[in-house]
Every structure is written in structure tokens, then in C-alpha cells.
N, C-alpha and C positions, 0 to 999 in steps of 0.2 A: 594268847591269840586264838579266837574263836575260829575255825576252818567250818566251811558249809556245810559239810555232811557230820559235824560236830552236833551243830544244833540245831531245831526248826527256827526256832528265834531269830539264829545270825541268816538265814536264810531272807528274813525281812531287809537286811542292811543289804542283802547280797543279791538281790532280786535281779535287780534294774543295771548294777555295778558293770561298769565298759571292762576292766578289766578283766575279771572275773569273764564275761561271753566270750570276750577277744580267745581265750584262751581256750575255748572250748569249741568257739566255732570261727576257726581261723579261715575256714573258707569263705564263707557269706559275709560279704561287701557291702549285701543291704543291713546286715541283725549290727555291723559296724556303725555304719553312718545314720540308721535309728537310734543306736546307745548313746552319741555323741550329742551332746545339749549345746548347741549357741545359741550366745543371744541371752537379757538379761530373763525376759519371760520366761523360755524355755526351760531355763537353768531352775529361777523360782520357783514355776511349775516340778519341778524332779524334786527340787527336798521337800517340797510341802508333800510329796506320797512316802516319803519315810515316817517309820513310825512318832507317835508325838511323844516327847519327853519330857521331865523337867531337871533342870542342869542347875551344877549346882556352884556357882559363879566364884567364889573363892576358891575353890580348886583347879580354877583354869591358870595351865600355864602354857606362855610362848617362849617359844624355840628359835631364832634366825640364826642358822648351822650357815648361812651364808650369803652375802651381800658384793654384787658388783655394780658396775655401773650398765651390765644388760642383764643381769638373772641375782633370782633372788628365790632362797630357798628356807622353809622354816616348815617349821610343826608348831599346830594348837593340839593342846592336851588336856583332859578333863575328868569330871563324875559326871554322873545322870544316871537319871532313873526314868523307867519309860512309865505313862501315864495310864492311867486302868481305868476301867470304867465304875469300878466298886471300892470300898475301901481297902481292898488288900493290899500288902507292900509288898512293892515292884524290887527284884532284885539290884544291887545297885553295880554301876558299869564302870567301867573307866572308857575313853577312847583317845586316842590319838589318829592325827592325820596331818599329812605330810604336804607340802605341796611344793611345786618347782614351777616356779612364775617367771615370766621374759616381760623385759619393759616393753612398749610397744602404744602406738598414737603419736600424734604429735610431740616432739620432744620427751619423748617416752615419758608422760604422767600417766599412763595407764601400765596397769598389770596384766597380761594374759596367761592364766593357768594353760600348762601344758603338762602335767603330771598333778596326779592327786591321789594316795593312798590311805584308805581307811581300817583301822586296824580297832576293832571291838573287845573287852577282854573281862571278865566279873572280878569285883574287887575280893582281896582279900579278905579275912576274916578281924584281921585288925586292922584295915583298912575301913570298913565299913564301922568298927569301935571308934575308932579315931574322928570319922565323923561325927557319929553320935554323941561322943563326951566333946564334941566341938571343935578340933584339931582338924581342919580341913588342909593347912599344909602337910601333915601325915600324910594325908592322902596325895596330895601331889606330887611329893618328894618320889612318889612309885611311877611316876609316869616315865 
């Protein structure tokens, strides 16, 4: 688990994070209800300014830790690699993220995230082999 003052890097994932302010500036009501995204725009607008990646879609796995008829909670889990402007290679990442969603709308067909945790972390060293000789469930199986 990358911690902010770990890395300038994680500091990109951590910028904008509601969490992450909440905790730091518990008093200010307004740096709150600025970090808080509704609305689908708004939402799209906040991850199109994280950094840009490329993921690497056989290593994704999902998690549903749990399922009712009003809440529903699960983890996506993954690799990526963030994208550079040059040829160098990008270290590669794992991520997981958590969410705890409530039904809600009409006859509850919609979801509304009310929890989301992201947690950033660099793959091992035979994690990132396991890639390369093409074992992408290696890699997952770490998530």
C-alpha cells in the first residue's frame, strides 16, 4: 500500500482523494462538498484528471464480498501501467478498489456509491515475470 508522503507518484492518485482532505481538513465544509463529485459529468470529469494508464485486462479480478437486496459491496482489482510520453517503461502497478453501493431510483435499478477506496501498490518482482512470460493469473492471484 503506497502512503502519500511514501511517494510523489501516489501523490497523483491522492491529489483530488475526498478521503484522504476529509482527514486532514475536517473542519472546512466548503474543501468537503468541493471533493464530493455528483452527477455523471462531474464524476467523468474527476477520473479523466488522473493520470493516464494502460491496464492490463486479463489480470482484472472482481470481488462481490456482498450482496443484499439494498447494498452491495465488492472490489475491482488489477495491473497497469501508467503511460509516458517516451519510450521508457512505466513501472507496473497493481490496484484494488473497494466500493459499498446502496440500490436506490425507482425500484432500486440504480446503484449509488457511498464508499470508495483506492488502494495503489507496485507489483512484485515475480509478479511483473509472471506477466512477461504471460501468466497474467499470477498476477492476480496477488490481488
Amino acid at each position: 500500500l503506497m502512503r502519500v508522503r511514501d511517494s510523489g507518484e501516489a501523490q497523483l492518485y491522492s491529489k483530488k482523494n475526498r478521503e484522504f482532505f476529509l482527514s486532514v481538513y475536517r473542519d472546512l465544509q466548503v474543501k468537503r462538498s468541493e471533493l464530493l463529485k455528483r452527477g455523471r459529468l462531474r464524476i467523468a470529469s474527476h477520473l479523466n484528471e488522473l493520470p493516464r494508464t494502460t491496464h492490463v485486462p486479463s489480470t482484472f479480478k472482481i470481488d462481490v464480498s456482498l450482496s443484499t437486496p439494498t447494498c452491495v459491496v465488492f472490489s475491482v482489482g488489477g495491473a497497469f501501467q501508467e503511460a509516458s510520453g517516451s519510450n521508457s517503461r512505466t513501472a507496473l502497478r497493481l490496484f484494488t478498489r473497494f466500493f459499498v453501493c446502496i440500490r436506490s431510483g425507482a425500484g432500486g435499478d440504480s446503484l449509488l456509491i457511498v464508499n470508495d477506496q483506492l488502494q495503489i501498490r507496485n507489483a512484485s518482482l515475480q509478479q511483473v515475470k509472471a506477466l512477461e512470460e504471460g501468466a497474467p493469473s499470477a498476477v492476480a492471484s496477488g490481488l
